[in-house]
C-alpha positions as CSV (number, residue, x, y, z in Angstrom):
1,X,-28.3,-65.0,30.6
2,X,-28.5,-62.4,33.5
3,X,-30.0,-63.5,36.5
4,X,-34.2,-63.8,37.2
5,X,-35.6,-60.9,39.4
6,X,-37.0,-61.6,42.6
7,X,-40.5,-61.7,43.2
8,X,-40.4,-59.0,46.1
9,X,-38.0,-56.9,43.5
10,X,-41.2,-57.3,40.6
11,X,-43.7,-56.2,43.2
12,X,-41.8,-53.3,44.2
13,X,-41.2,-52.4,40.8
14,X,-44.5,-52.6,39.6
15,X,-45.7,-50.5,42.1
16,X,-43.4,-47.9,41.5
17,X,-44.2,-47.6,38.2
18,X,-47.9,-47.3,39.0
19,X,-46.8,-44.6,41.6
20,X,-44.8,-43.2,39.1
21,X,-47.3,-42.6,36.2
22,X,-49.6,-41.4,39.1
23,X,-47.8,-38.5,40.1
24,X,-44.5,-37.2,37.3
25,X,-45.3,-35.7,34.3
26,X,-42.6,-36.7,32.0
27,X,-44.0,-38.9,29.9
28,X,-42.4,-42.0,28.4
29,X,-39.9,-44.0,30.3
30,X,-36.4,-42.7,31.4
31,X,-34.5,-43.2,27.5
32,X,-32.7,-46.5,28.2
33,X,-35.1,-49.4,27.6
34,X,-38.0,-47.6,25.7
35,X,-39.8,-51.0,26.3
36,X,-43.0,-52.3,28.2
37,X,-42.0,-53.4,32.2
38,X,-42.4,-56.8,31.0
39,X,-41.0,-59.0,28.3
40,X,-41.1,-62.6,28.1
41,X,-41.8,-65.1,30.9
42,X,-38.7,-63.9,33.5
43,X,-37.3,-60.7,32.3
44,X,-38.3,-57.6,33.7
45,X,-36.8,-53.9,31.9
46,X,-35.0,-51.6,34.5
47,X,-36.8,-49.0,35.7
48,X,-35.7,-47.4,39.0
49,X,-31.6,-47.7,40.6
50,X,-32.3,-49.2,44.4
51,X,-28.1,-48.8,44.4
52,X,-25.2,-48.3,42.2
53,X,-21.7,-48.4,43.0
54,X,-18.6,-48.3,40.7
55,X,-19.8,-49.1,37.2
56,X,-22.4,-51.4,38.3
57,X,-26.1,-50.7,38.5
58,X,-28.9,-52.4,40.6
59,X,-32.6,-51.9,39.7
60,X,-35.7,-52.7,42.2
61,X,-35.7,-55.9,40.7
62,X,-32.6,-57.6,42.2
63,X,-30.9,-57.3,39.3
64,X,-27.3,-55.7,38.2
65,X,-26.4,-54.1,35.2
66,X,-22.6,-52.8,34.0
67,X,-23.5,-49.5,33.4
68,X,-22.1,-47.7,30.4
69,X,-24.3,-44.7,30.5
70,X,-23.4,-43.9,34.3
71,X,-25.9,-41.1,35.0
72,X,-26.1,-40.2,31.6
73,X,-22.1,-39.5,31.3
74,X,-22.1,-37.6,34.4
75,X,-20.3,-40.2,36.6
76,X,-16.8,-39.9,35.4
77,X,-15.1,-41.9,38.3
78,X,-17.5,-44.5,38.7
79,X,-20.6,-44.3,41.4
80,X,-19.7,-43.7,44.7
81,X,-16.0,-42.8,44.6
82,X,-15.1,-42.5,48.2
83,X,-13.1,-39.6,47.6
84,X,-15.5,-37.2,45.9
85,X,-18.2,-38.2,48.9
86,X,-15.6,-37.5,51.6
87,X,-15.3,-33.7,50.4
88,X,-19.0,-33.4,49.9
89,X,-19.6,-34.7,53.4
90,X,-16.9,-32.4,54.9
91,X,-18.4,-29.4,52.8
92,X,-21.7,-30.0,55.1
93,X,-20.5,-28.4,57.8
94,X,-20.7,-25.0,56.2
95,X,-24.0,-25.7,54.3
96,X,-25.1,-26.3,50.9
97,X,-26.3,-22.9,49.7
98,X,-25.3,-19.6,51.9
99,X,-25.7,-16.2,51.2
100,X,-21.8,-14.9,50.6
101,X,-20.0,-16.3,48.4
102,X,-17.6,-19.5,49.7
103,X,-14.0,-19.5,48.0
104,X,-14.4,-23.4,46.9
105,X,-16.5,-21.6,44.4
106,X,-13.1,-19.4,43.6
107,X,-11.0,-23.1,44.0
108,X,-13.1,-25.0,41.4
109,X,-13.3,-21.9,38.3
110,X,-8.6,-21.7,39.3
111,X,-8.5,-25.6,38.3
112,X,-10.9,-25.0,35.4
113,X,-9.1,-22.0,34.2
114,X,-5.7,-23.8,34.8
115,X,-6.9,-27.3,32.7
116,X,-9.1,-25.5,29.7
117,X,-7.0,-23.5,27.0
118,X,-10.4,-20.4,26.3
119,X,-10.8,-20.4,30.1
120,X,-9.6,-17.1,30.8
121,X,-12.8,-16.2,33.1
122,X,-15.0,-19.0,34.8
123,X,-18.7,-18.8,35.8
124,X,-21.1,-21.8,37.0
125,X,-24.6,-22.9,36.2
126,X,-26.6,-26.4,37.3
127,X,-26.8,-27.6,33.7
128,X,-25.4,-27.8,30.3
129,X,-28.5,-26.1,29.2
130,X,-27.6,-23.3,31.6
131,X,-24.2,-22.4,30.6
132,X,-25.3,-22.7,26.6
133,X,-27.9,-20.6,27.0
134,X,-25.6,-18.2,28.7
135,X,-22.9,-18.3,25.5
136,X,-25.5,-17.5,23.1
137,X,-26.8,-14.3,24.5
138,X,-23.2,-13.0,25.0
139,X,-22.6,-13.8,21.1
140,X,-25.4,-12.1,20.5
141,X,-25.0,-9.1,22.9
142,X,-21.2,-8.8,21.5
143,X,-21.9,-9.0,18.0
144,X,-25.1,-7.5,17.5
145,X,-26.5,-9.9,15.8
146,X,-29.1,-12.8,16.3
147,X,-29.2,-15.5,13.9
148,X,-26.8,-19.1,15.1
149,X,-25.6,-21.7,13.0
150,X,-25.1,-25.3,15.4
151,X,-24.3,-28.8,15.5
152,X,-25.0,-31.4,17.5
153,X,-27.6,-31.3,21.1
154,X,-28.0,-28.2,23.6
155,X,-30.5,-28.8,26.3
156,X,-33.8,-27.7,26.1
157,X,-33.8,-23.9,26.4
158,X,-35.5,-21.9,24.0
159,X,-32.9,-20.8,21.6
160,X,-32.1,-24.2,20.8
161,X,-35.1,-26.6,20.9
162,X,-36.6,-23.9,18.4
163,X,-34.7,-25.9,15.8
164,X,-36.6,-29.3,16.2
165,X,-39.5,-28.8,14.5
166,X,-41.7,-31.2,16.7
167,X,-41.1,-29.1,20.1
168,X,-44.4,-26.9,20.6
169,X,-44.5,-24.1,22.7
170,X,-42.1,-21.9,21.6
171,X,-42.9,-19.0,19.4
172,X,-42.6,-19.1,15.4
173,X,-40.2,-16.1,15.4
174,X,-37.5,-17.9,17.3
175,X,-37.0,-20.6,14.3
176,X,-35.8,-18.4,11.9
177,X,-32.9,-17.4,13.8
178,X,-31.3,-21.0,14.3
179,X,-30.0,-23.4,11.9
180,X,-28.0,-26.5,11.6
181,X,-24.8,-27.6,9.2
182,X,-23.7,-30.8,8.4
183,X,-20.3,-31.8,10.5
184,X,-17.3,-32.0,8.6
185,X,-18.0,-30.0,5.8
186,X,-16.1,-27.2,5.7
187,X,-17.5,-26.0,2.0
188,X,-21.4,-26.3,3.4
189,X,-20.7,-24.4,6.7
190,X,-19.1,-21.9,4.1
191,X,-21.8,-21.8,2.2
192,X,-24.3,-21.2,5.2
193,X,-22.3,-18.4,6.2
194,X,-22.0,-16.8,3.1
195,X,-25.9,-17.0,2.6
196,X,-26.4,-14.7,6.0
197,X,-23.9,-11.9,5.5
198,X,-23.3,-10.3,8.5
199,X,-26.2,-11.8,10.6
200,X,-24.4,-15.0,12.1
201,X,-23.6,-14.0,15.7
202,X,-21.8,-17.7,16.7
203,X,-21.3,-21.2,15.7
204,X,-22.1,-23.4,18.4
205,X,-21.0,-26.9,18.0
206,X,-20.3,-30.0,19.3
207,X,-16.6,-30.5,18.8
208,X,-17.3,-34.4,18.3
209,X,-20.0,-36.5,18.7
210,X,-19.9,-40.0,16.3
211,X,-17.4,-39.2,14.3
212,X,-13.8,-37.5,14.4
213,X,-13.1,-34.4,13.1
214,X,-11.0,-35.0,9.6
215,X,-7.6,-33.1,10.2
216,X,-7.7,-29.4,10.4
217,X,-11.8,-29.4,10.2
218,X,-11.9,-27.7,13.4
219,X,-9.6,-25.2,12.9
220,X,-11.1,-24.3,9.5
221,X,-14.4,-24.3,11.5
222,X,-12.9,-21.3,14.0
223,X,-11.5,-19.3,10.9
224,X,-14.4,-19.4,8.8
225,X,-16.5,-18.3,12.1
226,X,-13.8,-15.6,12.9
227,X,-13.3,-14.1,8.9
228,X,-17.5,-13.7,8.7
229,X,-17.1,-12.1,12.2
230,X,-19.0,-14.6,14.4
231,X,-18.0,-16.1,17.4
232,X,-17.2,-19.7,17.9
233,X,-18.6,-22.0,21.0
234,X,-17.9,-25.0,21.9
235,X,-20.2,-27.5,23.9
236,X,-18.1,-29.4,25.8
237,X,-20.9,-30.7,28.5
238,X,-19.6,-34.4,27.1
239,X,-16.2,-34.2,25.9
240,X,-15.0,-31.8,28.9
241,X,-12.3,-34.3,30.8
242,X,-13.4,-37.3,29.2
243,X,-11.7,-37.2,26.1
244,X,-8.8,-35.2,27.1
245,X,-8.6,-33.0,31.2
246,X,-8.6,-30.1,29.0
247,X,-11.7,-31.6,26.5
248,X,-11.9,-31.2,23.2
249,X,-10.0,-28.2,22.5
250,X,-6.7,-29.7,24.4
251,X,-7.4,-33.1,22.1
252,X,-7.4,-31.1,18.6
253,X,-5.5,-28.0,19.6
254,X,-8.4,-25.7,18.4
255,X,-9.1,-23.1,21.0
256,X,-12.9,-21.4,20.9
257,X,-14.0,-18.2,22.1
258,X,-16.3,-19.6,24.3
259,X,-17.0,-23.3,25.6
260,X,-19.7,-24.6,27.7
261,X,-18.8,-27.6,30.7
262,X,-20.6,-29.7,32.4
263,X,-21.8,-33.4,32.8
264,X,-18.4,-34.9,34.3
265,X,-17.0,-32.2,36.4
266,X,-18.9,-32.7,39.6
267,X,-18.9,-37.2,39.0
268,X,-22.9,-37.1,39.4
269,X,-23.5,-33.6,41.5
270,X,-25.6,-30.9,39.4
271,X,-23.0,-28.3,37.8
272,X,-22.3,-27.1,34.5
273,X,-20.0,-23.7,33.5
274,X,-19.5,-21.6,31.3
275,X,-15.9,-20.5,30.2
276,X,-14.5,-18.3,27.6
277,X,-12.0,-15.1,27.0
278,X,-11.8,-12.0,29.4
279,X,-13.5,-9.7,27.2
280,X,-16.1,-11.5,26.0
281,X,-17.3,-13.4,29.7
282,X,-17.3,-9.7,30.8
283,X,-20.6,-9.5,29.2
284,X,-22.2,-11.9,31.9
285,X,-24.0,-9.6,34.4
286,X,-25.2,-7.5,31.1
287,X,-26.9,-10.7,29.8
288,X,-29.0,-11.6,33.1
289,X,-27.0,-15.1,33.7
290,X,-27.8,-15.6,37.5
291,X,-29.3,-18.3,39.6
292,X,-30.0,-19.0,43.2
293,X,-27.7,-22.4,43.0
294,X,-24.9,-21.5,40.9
295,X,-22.7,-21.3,44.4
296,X,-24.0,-24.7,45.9
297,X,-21.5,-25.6,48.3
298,X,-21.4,-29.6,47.9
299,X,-21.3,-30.0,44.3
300,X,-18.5,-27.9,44.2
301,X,-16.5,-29.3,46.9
302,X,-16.9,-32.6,44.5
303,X,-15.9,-30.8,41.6
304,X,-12.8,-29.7,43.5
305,X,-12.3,-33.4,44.3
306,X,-12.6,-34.3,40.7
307,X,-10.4,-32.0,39.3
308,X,-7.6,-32.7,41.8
309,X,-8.3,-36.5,40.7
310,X,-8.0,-35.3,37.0
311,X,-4.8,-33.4,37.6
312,X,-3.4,-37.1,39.6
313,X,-5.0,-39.4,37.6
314,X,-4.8,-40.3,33.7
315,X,-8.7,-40.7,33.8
316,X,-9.0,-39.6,29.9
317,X,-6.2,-42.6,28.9
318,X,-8.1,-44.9,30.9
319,X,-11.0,-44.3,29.3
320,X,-9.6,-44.4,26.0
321,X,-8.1,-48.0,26.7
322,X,-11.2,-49.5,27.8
323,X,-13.5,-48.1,25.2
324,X,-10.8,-49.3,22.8
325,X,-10.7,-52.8,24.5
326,X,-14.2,-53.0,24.0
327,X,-14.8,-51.8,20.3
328,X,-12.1,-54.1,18.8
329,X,-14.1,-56.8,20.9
330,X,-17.5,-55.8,19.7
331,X,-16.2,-55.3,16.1
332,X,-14.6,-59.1,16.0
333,X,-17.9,-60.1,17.3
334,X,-19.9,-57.8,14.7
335,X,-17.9,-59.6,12.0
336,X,-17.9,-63.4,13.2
337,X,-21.8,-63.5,13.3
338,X,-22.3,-61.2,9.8
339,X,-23.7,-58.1,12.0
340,X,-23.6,-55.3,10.7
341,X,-23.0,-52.5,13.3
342,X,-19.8,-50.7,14.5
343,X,-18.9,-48.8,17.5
344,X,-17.9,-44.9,16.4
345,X,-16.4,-41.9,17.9
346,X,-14.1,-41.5,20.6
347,X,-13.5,-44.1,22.4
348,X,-14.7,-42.2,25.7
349,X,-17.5,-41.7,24.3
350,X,-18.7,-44.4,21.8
351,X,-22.0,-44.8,19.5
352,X,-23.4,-48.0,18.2
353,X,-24.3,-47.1,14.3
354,X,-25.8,-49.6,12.1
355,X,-25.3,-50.3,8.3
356,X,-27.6,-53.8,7.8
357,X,-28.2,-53.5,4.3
358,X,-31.9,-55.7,4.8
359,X,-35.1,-53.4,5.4
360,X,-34.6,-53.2,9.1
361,X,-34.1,-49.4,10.0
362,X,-31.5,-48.1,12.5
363,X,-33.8,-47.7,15.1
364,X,-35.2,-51.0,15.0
365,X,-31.7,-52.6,15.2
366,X,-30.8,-50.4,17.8
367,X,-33.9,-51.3,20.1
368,X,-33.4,-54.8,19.6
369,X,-29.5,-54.7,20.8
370,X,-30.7,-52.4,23.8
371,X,-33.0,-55.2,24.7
372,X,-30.9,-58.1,24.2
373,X,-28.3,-56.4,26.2
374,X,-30.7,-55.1,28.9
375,X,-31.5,-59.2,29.1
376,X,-27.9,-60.4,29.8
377,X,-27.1,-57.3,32.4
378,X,-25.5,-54.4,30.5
379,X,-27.3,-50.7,30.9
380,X,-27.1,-48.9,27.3
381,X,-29.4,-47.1,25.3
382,X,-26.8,-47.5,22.4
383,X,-24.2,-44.8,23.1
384,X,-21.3,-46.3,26.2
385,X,-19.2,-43.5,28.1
386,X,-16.5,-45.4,29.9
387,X,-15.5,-44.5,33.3
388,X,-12.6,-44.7,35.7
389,X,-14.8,-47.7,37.7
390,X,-14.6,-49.6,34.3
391,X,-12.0,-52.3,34.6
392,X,-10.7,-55.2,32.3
393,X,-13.6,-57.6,33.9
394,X,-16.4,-55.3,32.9
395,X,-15.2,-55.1,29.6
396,X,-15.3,-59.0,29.6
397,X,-18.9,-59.0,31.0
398,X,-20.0,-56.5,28.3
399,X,-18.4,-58.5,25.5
400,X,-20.3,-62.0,26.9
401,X,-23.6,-59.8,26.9
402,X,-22.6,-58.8,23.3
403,X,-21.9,-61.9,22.2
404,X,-25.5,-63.3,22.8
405,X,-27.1,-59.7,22.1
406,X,-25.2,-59.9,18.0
407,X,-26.3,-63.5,17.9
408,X,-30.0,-62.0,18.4
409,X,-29.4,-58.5,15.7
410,X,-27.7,-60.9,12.9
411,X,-30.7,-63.4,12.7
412,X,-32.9,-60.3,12.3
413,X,-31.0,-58.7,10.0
414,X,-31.0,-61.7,7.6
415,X,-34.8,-62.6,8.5
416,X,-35.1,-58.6,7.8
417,X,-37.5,-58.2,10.6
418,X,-37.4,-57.6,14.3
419,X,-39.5,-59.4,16.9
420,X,-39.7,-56.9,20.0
421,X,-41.4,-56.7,23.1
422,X,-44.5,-54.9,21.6
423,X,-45.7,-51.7,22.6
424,X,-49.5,-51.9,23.4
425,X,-52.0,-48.9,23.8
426,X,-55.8,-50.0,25.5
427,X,-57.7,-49.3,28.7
428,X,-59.5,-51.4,31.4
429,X,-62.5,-49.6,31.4
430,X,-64.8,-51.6,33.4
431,X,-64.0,-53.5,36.4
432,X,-66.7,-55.1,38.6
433,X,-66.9,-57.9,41.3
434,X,-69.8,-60.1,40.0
435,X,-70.4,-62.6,42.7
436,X,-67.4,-64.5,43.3
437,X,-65.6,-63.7,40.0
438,X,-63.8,-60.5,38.6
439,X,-65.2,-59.1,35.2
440,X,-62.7,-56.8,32.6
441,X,-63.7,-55.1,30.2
442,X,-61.6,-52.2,27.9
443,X,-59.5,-53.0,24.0
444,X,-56.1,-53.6,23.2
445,X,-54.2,-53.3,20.2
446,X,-50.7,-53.9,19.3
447,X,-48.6,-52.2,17.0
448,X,-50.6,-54.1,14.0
449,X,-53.6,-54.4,14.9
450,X,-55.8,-56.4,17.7
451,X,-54.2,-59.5,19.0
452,X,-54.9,-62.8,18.0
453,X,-56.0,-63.8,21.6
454,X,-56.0,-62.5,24.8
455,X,-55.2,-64.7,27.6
456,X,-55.2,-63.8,31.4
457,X,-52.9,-66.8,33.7
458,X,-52.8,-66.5,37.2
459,X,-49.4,-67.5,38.7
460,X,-51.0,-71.4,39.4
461,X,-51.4,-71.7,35.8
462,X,-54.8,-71.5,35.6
463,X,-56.1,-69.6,32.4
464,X,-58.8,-67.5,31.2
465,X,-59.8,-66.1,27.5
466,X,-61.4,-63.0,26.8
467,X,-63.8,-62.9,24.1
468,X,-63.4,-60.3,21.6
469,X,-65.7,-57.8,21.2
470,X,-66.3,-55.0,17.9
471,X,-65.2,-51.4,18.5
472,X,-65.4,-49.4,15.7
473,X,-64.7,-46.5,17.1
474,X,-61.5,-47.5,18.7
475,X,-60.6,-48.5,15.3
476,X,-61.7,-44.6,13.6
477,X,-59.4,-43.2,16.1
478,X,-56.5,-45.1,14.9
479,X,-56.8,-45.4,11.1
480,X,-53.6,-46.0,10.4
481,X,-53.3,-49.7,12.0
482,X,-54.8,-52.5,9.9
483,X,-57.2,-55.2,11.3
484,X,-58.1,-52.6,14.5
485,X,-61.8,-53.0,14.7
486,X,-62.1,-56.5,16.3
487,X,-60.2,-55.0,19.7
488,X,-62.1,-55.0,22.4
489,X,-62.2,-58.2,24.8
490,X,-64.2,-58.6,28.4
491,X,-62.5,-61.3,30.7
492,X,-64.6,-63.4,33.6
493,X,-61.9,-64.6,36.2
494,X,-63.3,-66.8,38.9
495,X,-61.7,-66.0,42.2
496,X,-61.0,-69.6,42.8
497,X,-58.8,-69.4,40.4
498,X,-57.7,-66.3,40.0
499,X,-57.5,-65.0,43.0
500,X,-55.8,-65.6,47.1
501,X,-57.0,-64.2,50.3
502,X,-55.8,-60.8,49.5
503,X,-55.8,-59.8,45.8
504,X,-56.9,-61.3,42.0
505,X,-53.1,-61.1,40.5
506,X,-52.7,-62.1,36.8
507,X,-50.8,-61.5,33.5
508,X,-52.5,-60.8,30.3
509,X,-51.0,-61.7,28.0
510,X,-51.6,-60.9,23.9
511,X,-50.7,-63.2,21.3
512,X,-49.5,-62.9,18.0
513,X,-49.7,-66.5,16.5
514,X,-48.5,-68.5,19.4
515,X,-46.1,-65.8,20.0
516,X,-46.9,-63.4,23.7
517,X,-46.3,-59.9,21.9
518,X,-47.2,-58.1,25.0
519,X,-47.6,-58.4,28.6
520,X,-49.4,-56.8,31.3
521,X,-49.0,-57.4,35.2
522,X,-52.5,-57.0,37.2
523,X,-53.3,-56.6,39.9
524,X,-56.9,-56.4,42.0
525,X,-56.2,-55.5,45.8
526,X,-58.6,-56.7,48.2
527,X,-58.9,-52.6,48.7
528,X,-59.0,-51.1,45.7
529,X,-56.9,-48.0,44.6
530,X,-60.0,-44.6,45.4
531,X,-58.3,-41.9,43.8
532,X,-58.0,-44.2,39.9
533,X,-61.0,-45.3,38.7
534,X,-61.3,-46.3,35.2
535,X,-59.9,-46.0,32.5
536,X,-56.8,-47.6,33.5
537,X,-53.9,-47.7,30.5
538,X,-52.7,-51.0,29.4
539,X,-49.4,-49.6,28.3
540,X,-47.1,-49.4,31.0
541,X,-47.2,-53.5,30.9
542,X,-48.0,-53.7,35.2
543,X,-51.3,-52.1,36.3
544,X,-53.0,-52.1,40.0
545,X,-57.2,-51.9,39.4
């Protein structure tokens, strides 16, 4: 199993978090875990990198992780590769952003245009989002027309998050210019042409994602666009030098008219581009694409470093060997224990997919291998993107954490049901000193319903149970969750034994049975947070009062 956390690492984990929610608006956690801080009695979810080097990760906690997400596939040659921080630190000396133009700028798009077959004409943007964006309105602006068939994920700029139907903010009109096709049917993507005469102005796709492309589906793809007069794009913000130096369109010899880069080229840096034929990136200045950072010194000077490390360096056949290494492993596993789960795609860039024929859905299996991986020290959140860093001996590590992380998703898949951290949603909404004790008062409920009990320990030991307390109106707001009502608890600690010189500090913890579904860290400073007074959400699993 992977090593405890520290105590200092906890501390300074939970107090980021609380910092955290305090102050950044994003909502959620950061993708990986999707879990509560705490779960069980010694393991503690990631939340913040103190350090990262190679292909290893270490959280607040004192803890390291093999990494197969590595910035979200940005970090194609591992954190930290001495090389591509040597030419940022020499690009210092002329500054990060200036006001002319610096010919590394004119360095990075010659490599580009010299490794990427469309690349005619280069132009850069921070994101992947950027450069998409950017394709779309010169489709539109060259063709005349507005509507877009896609596939796959595009950042969150309007023209594409109009699509998901649970996005708000965007305006009606924009959705009924953008819809998806199913990959690797050429007679539906037919079909969905031939139902929009003349109004298509591109198909933007992912060239692969968790499957490959059948033989001759891509090319098919480009002539169908190309007969009903629409363009085709490629986003390449994944595949771009990881599954081939010249992505996707090198791999399966099908050139676009456009393709959008990004993610890789820089090894961690902010850049993304967008590349295509003369005549068509001519249209550029007539669309608006412009921004204040699209000349940024340093990450350019590391993308130069990277592609001169591409063009030295079979990084793409690397990766393919270790993500090959590691799916025949995790397939032999799979099949020893009677799991049901497979790694897909390319091997650079693989996807856990799940085919348990019991009641358990993907996502639920899915979570529960996250976890049981997050326990024994590998970073996923279900999809692993090799780099250059990985070696032979974190392929071995990966395949140990597997083997006890399968052990874990078989049983449930034969019990057909999943025992996960639960998620929790409740407030503290009354906290009070009342004479040499600490009184709590708020609800709780876990994903199915109010807990049996509520328990508070303090780190001696010592325990405390709340009594449970009606709240029908807790229980109108969520209809939906059986056995709700009986939810609300208040909590008497006595300081002797809940408290030191400084601070009350205890978990609560909720049971299910004799089962601790969910955990919350507290803490009562001796000086009490000012700016937070109650209600204080139970969800985030470590909470200072």
């Amino acid at each position: 199993m992977h090593p405890r956390p520290t105590a200092d690492g906890i501390q300074r984990t939970s107090e980021l978090l609380v910092r955290a929610r305090r102050v950044l608006a994003y909502g959620g956690l950061d993708g990986v875990a999707q879990r509560p801080l705490f779960c069980g009695d010694d393991d503690v979810f990631p939340q913040f990198s103190a350090s990262a080097r190679g292909c290893e990760l270490v959280d607040t906690s004192g803890r390291t992780y093999v990494d197969w997400l590595n910035g979200w596939g940005t970090v194609l040659l591992g954190y930290r590769h001495p090389e591509v921080e040597r030419a940022i630190v020499e690009q210092l000396a002329c500054g990060p952003t200036v006001t002319l133009m610096h010919e590394v700028e004119i360095e990075v798009a010659e490599r580009i245009r010299a490794l990427f077959p469309c690349a005619e004409r280069v132009a850069f943007g921070k994101n992947g989002s950027d450069a998409l964006t950017a394709a779309v309105r010169v489709a539109r602006a060259v063709t005349g027309r507005r509507e877009l068939l896609q596939y796959g994920f595009h950042g969150f700029h309007d023209w594409y998050m109009c699509s998901l139907p649970g996005v708000r903010g965007l305006p009606d009109e924009l959705r009924a210019n953008v819809h998806s096709f199913p990959y690797a049917d050429v007679d539906a993507l037919a079909r969905e042409l031939e139902s929009r005469p003349g109004r298509v102005a591109a198909i933007v796709m992912e060239p692969v994602r968790e499957i490959l492309p059948p033989p001759g589906y891509l090319a098919a793809v480009r002539d169908l666009a190309h007969a009903h007069g629409a363009l085709l794009v490629f986003d390449e913000v994944v595949t771009a030098l990881r599954v081939a130096r010249g992505g996707a369109q090198e791999l399966f010899g099908v050139t676009p008219d456009l393709a959008c880069l990004g993610k890789g080229l820089a090894n961690g840096m902010p850049i993304s581009a967008i590349v295509g034929k003369r005549e068509l990136m001519s249209h550029l200045p007539a669309v608006g694409f412009g921004m204040t950072f699209r000349g940024e010194t340093l990450t350019l000077a590391a993308a130069r470093a990277v592609l001169r490390l591409i063009t030295e360096l079979d990084v793409p056949a690397h990766l393919a060997r270790v993500g090959e290494k590691l799916r025949a492993g995790f397939a032999a596993l799979s099949d020893a224990k009677g799991a049901h789960c497979r790694m897909t795609g390319p091997a650079a860039r693989m996807t856990i997919v799940f085919q348990d024929p019991s009641r358990l859905t993907p996502d639920q299996q899915r979570n529960l291998l996250v976890e049981e991986c997050l326990k024994r020290g590998v970073l996923t959140n279900g999809s692993l993107l090799a780099s250059w860093a990985h070696d032979d001996a974190a392929v071995e590590r990966t395949l140990a954490a597997f083997d006890g992380a399968l052990d874990v998703l078989a049983a449930a898949q034969r019990a057909g049901r999943v025992e996960l951290a639960a998620c929790a949603r409740g407030f503290v909404e009354h906290v009070a000193l009342d004479g040499d004790a600490l009184s709590l008062a708020g609800w709780l409920l876990l994903d199915d319903g109010a807990p049996d009990r509520l328990v508070a320990r303090a780190p001696s030991g010592a325990e405390s149970t709340a009594e449970f307390v009606a709240r029908p109106d807790v229980a109108a707001f969520y209809p939906s969750i059986e056995r709700a009502t009986r939810c609300g608890f208040a909590l008497r600690l006595p300081a002797s034994e809940f408290a030191t010189e400084r601070r009350f500090e205890f978990t609560l913890r909720a049971l299910r049975g004799e089962r601790a579904a969910f955990r919350c860290r507290v803490v009562r400073a001796a000086e009490p947070q000012q700016d937070a007074p109650p209600p204080y959400s139970l969800a985030d699993g470590v909470l200072f009062l």
